[in-house]
C-alpha positions as MATLAB code, in Angstrom:
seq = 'XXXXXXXXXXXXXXXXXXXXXXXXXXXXXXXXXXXXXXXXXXXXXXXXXXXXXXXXXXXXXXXXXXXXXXXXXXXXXXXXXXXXXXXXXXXXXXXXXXXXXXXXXXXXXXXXXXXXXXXXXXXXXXXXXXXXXXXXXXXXXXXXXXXXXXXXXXXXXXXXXXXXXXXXXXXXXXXXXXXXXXXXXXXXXXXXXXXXXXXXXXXXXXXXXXXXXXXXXXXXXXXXXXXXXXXXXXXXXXXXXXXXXXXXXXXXXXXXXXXXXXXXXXXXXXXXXXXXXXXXXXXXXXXXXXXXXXXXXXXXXXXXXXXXXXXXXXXXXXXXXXXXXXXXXXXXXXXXXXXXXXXXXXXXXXXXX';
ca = [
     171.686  139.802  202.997;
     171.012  137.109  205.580;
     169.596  137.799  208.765;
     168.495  137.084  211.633;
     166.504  139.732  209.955;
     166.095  137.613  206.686;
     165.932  134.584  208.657;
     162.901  135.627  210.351;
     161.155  136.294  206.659;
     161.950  133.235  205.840;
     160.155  131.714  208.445;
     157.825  133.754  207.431;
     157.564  132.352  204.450;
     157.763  129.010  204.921;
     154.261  128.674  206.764;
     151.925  127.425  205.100;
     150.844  129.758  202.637;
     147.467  132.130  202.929;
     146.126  134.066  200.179;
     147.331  137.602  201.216;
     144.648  139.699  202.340;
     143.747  142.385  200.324;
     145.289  145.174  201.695;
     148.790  143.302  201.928;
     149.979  144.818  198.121;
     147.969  148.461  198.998;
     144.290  146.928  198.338;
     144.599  144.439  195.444;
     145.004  140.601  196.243;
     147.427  138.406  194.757;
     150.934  140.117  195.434;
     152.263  138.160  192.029;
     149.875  140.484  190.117;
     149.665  143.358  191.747;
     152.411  146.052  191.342;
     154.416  147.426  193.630;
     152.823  151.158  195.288;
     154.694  153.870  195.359;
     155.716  155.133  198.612;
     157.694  158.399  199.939;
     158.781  156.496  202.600;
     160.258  153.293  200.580;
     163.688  153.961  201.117;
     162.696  154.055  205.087;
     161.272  150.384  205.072;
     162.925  147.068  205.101;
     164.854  146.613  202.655;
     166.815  143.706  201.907;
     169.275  143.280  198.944;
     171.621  145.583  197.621;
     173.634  145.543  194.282;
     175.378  148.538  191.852;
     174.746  148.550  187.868;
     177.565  150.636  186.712;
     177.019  153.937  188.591;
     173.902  153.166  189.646;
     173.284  151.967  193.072;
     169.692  149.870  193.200;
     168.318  148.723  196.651;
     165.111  146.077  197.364;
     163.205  145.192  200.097;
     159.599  144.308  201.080;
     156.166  144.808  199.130;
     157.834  144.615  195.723;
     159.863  148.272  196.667;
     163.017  148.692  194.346;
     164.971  151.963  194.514;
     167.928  153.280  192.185;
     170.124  156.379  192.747;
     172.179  157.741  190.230;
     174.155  159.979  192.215;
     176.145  157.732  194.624;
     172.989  157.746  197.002;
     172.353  161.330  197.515;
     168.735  160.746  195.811;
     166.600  157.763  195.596;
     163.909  156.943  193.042;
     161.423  153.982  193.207;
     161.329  151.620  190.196;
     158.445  150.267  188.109;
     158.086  146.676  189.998;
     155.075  144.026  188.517;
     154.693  142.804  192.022;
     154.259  143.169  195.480;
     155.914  140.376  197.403;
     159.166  141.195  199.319;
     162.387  140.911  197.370;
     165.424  139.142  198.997;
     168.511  139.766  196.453;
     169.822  141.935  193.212;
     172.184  140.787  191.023;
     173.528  142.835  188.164;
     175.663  141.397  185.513;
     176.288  144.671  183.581;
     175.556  148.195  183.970;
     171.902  147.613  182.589;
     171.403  144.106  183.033;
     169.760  142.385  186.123;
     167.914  140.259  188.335;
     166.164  140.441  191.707;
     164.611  137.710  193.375;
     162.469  137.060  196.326;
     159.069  135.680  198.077;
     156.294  133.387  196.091;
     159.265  132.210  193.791;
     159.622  135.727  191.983;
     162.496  136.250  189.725;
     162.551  139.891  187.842;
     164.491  140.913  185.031;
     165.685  144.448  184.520;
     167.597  145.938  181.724;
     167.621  149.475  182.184;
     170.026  149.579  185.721;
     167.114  148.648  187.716;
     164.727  152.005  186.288;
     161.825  148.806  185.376;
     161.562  145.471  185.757;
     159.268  142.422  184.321;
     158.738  139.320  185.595;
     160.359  136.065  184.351;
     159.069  132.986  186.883;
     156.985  133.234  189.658;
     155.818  130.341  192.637;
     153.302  128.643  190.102;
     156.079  128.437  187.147;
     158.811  127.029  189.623;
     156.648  124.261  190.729;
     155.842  122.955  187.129;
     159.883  123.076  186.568;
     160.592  121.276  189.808;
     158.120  118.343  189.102;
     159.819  117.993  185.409;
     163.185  118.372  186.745;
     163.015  115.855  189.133;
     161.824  112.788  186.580;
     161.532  109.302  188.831;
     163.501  110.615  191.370;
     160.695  108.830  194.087;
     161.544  111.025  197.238;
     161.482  114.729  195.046;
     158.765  113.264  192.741;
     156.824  113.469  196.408;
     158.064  116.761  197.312;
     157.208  118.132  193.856;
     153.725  117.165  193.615;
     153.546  118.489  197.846;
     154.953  121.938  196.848;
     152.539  122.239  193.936;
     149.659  121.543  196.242;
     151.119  124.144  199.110;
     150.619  126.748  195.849;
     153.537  129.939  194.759;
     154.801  130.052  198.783;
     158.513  128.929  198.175;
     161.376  132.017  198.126;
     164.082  132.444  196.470;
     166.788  133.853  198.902;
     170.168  134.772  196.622;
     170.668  135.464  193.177;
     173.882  135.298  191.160;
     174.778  136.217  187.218;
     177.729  135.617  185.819;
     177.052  137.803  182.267;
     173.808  138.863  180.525;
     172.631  135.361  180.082;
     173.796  132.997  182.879;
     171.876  133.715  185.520;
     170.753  131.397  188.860;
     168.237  131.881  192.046;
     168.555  129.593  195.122;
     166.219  129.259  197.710;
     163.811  127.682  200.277;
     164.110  123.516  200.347;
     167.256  123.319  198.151;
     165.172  124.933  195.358;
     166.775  126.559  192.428;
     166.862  127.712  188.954;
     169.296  128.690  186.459;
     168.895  129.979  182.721;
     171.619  130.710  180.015;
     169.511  132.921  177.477;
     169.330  135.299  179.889;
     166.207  134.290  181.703;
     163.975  133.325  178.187;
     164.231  130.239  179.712;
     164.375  128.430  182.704;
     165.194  124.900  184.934;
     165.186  123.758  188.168;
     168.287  122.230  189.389;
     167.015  119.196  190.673;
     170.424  117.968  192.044;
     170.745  120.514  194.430;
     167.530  119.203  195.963;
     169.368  116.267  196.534;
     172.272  116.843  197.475;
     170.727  119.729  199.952;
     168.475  116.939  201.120;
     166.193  119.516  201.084;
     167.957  122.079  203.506;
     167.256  125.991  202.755;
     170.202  127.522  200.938;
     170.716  131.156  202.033;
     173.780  132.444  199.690;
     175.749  131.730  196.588;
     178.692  132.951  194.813;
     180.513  132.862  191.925;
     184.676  131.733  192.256;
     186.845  130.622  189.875;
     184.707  129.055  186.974;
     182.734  127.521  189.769;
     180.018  128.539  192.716;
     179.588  127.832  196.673;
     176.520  128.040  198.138;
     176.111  128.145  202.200;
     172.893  127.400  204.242;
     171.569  126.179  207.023;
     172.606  123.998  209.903;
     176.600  124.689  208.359;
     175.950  123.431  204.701;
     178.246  123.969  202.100;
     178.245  123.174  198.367;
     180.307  123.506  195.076;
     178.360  124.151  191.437;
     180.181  123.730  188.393;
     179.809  126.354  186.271;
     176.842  125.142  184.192;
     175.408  123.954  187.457;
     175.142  120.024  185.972;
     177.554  118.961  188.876;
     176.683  119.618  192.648;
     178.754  118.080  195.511;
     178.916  118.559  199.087;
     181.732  120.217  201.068;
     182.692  119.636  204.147;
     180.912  121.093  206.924;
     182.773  122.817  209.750;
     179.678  123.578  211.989;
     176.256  122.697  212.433;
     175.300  126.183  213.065;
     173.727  127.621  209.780;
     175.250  130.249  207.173;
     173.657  133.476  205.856;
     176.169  134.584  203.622;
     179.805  133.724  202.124;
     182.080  136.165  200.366;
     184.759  135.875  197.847;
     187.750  137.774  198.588;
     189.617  139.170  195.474;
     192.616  137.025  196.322;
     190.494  133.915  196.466;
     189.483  133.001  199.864;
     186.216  132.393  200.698;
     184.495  133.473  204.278;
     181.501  131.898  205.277;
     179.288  133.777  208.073;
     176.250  132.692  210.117;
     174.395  131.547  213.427;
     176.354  132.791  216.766;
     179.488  134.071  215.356;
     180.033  131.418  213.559;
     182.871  132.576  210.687;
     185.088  130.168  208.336;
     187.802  130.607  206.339;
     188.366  128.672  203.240;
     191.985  129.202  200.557;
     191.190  125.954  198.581;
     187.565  126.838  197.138;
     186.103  125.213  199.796;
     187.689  122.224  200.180;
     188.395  122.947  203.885;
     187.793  125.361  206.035;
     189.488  127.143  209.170;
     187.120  129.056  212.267;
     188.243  132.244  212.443;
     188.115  133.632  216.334;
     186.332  136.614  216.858;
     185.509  136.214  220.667;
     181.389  137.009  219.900;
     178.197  134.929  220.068;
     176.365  137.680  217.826;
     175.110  135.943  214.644;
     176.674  137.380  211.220;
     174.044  138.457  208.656;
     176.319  139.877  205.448;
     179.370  140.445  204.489;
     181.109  142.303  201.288;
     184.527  141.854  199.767;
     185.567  145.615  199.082;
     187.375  146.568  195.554;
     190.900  147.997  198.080;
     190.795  144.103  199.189;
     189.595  144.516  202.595;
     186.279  142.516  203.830;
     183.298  143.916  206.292;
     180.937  141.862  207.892;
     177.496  142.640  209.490;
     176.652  141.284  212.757;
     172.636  141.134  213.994;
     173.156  143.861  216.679;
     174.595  146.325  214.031;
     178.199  146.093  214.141;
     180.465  146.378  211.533;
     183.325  143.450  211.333;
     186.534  144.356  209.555;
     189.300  142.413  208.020;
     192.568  144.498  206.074;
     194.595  140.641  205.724;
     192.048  138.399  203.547;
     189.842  137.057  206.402;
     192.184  136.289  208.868;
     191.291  138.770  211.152;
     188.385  140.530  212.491;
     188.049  143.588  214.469;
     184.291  145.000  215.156;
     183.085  148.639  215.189;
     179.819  149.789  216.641;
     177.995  152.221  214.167;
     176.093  155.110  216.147;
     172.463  154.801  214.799;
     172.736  150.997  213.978;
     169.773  149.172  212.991;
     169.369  145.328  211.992;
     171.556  145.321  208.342;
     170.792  142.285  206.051;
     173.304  143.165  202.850;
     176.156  145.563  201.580;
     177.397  147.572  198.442;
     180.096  149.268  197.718;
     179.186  152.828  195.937;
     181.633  154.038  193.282;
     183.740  156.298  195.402;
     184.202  153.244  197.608;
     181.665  153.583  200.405;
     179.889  151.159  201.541;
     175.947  151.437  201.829;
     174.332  149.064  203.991;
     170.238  148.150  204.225;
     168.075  146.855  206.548;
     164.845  146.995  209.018;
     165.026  150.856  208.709;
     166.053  151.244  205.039;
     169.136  153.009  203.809;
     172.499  153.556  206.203;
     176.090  154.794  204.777;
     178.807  152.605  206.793;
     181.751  154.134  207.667;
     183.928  151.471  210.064;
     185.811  153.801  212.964;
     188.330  152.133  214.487;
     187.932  148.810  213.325;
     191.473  147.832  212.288;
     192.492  144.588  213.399;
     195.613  144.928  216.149;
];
């Protein structure tokens, strides 16, 4: 789900923040209170994460829009969303159970396969957690008190649950949260600021018992599974990530800026480039369930590996339009979403030689 497309709302949202005018959520003002408005052409707009509960496939994008289809995409419906800002990533733990997250520090909970969805933390919530997460920490004690006074502006950019209660949301600044009663509760993890020294983190995912985040200017980081231990990994570029994947044999690929594209077998202890001969940035990449991997690049092409990563061979879609994420349907295609809402991807003669 990274961009350039995603990068450029998160610039976006990292100016300083301006109450939204009133016709920004469909005449209301304050996107955190005002619900999503139904629109026939939602599942035409941008749309930015992607994730499957069971058989249902549920897509989200800008002003709060959240659609589900329960027959493998052939009909979309729009959900019942509390709020109007645009949502950045879906993450379903379960057939029912599920969290998106996005813009103003939103996190929504859903436990019906994305059909409705409430709202568990929002912008003004995540700054009282960051400024009692950090303690006497003097530098993020600073920070705190300076994101409280910029008001809810902060995103949250990836979202990742490991069952119906451990759930996390990363974001803008090295800020995150994490809960493990399924969202009752919530706190910031206040070493990630740290150890991020404040950087933007773009992706996570879960490995192993453990999680690796990427973000920008080539950061890389390892979570321990209750997230109380954060460390650093080596960085192989200073060109920033938007997404890393988790093959099912293990490896990890991390994606970003100007073709940049790593390849890690040790969890992340080191990582190799892999040459693909292209300057176009990556955006998003999936791990399929027949082991292969796909990668989106920002000018629409699909990138595909059959041999764990080590290989890439690129396909240009006819119709392509900015993609920012990727899931895999239950019959094994792959859906993709982006500037122009919903495509199908179906790679032609991408095999690597």
């Amino acid at each position: 789900m990274r961009p350039l497309l995603l990068l450029a709302l998160v610039v976006l949202a990292l100016l300083p923040f301006r109450p939204p005018p009133a016709h920004a959520a469909g005449g209301g003002g304050d996107t955190l209170e005002e619900a999503a408005v139904r629109s026939p052409h939602a599942s035409r707009s941008l749309l930015v994460g992607a994730a499957r509960a069971g058989g249902t496939l549920v897509v989200a994008g800008e002003r709060g829009h959240i659609l589900y289809s329960d027959d493998g995409g052939n009909h979309w419906q729009q959900a019942e969303v509390p709020v109007s800002v645009t949502l950045t990533a879906l993450c379903f733990a379960d057939a029912r159970t599920g969290w998106a997250v996005g813009h103003r520090g939103v996190v929504l909970k859903s436990i019906d396969a994305g059909r409705s969805w409430t709202r568990q933390l929002d912008g003004r919530r995540l700054n009282e957690l960051v400024l009692d997460a950090v303690g006497s920490m003097p530098r993020l004690v600073a920070e705190a008190r300076r994101f409280a006074e910029d008001g809810a502006d902060k995103p949250f950019l990836d979202v990742v649950c490991t069952d119906e209660n451990r759930v996390a949301a990363i974001g803008a600044y090295g800020l995150a949260v994490k809960s493990s009663d399924g969202g009752k509760t919530w706190a910031a993890i206040a070493d990630l600021m740290t150890v991020s020294d404040l950087r933007h983190l773009n992706a996570v995912v879960a490995i192993d018992g453990t999680f690796v985040l990427a973000g920008e200017q080539g950061a890389l980081y390892r979570a321990s599974a209750d997230w109380t231990r954060v460390e650093k990994l080596d960085e192989p570029t200073s060109g920033s990530f938007f997404d890393v994947v988790a093959t099912p044999a293990g490896t990890l690929v991390a994606l970003g800026l100007r073709g940049n594209l790593f390849r890690s077998v040790d969890h992340g202890a080191t990582w190799t480039r892999v040459e693909v001969g292209s300057t176009l940035s990556f955006n998003a990449g999936i791990a399929r369930s027949d082991g292969s991997v796909l990668l989106l690049d920002e000018a629409g092409g699909v990138w595909r590996s059959t041999d764990d990563g080590r290989r890439f061979a690129r396909a240009q879609m006819p119709g392509a339009f900015p993609f920012s994420a990727l899931v895999q349907a239950g019959d094994g295609k792959v859906l993709a979403v982006g500037a122009r809402g919903l495509k199908w991807i179906e790679p032609v003669g991408s095999t690597p030689p």
